[in-house]
DRENFI-620180 format. One record per residue: residue in three letters; x, y, z of N, C-alpha, C, O in turn. Coordinates in steps of 0.2 Angstrom, whole numbers, plus 5000, padded with zeros to 4 digits. Layout:
BEGIN
ALAXYZXYZXYZXYZ ...
This chain:
BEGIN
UNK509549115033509249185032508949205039508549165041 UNK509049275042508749295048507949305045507849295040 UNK507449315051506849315047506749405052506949425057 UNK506449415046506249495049505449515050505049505045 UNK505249525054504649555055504549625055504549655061 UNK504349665049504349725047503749755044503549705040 UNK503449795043502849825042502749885039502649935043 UNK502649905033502749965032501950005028501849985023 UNK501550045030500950035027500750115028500950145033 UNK500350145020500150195020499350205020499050175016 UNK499050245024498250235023497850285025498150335028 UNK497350285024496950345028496550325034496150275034 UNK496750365041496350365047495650345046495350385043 UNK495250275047494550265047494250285054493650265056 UNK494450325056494250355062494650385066495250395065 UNK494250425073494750465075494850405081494450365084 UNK495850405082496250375088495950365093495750405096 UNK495950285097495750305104496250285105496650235104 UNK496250345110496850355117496550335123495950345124 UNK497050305128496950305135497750295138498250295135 UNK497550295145498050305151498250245154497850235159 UNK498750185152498850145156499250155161499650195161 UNK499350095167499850095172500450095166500950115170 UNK500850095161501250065156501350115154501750125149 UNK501050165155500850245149500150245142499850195141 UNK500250295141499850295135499650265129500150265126 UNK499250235127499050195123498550205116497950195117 UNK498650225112498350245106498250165101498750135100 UNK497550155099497250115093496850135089496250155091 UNK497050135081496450155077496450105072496550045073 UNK496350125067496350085060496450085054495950085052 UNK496850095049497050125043496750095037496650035038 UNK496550125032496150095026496650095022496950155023 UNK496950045017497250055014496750025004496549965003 UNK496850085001496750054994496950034987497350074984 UNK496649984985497049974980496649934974496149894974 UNK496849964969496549964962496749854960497349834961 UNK496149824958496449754956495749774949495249804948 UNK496149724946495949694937495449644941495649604945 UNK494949634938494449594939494149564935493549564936 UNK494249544929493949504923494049574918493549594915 UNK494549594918494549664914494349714917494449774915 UNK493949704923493749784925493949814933493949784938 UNK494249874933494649904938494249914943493649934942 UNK494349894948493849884955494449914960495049914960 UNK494049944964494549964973494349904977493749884978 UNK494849864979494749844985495249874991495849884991 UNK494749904998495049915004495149855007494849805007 UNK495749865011495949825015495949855024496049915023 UNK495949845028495749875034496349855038496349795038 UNK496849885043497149855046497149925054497249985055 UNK497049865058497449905065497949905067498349855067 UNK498149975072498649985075498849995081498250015084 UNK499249985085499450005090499850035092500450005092 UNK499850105095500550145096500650145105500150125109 UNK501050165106501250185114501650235116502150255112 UNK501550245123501750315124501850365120501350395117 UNK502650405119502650455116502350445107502150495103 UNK502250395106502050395098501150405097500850435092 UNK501050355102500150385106500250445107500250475102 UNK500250485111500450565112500350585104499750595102 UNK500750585099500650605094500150595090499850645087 UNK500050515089499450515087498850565091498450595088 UNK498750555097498450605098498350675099497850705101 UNK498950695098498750755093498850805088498850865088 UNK498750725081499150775074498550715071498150735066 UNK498350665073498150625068497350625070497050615075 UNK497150635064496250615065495950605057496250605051 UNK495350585059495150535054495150565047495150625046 UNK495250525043495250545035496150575035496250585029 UNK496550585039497050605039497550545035497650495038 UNK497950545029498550505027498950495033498950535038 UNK499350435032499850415037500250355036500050315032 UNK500850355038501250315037501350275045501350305050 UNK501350215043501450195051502150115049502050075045 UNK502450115051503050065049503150035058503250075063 UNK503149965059503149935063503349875064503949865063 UNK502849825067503049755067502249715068501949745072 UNK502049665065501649625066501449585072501949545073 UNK500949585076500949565080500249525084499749565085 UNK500249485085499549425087499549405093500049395096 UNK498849395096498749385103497949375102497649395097 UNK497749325107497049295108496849305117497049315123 UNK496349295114495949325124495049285120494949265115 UNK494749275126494149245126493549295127493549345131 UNK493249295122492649365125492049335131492149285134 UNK491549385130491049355137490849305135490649265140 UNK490849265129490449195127490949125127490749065126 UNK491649165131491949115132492349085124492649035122 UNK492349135121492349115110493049145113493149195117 UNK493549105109494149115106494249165102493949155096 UNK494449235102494449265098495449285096495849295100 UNK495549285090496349305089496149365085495649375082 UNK496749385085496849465085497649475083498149455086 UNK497649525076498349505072498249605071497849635068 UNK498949635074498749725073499349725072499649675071 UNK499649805071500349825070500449865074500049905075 UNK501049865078501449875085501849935080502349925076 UNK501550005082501950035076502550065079502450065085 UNK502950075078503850105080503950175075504350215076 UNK503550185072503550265068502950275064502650235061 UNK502750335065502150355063502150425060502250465065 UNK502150445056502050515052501350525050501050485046 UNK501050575052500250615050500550675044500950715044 UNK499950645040499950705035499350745037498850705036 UNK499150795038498550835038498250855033498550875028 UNK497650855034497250865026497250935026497150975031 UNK497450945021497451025018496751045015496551015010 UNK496351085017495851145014495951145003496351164999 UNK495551125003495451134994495851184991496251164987 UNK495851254994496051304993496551314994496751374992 UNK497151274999497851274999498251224992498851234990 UNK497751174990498151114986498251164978497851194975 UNK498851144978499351174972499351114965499651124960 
């Protein structure tokens, strides 16, 4: 069986996008909250889950500017991990979603929702 690394996740912007300018092109990362309802000894609880992203060039371009915080979004990708050492010399790894499509939904005003 081939193995697939695919990603697909709906959530709300936990903030607004950072964008910058690499030698590689533009580079957008945020983070999406994703929630979900679990049974807990009988009682319904939300637990959030928090996941980041990473877009590039024209996809960053968009995120930067359709997508801002509390904004719904779809971001469908691939998984992806890497490690680097911080100033204390500590191992730190690092597991985000390398996204390949992103759609923003923009919140609408109380007074347009039907």
């Amino acid at each position: 069986m081939e193995s697939k690394n695919h990603v697909q996740l709906i959530g709300r912007l936990g903030g607004e996008p950072v964008v910058r300018d690499t030698k590689n092109g533009k580079f957008a990362r945020f983070s999406i909250a994703i929630n979900e309802q679990i049974n807990e000894n009988g009682q319904i609880k939300t637990s959030t889950q928090w996941h980041n992203v990473v877009a590039w060039r024209k996809l960053a371009e968009k995120v930067e500017s359709m997508c801002h915080k509390g904004n719904e979004i779809l971001v469908c990708g691939k998984l992806t991990s890497h490690s680097y050492e911080d100033q204390n010399n500590v191992k730190k790894y690092v597991t985000e979603v390398l996204a390949s499509e992103i759609i923003c939904i923009p919140k609408q005003d109380k007074a347009e929702v039907a």
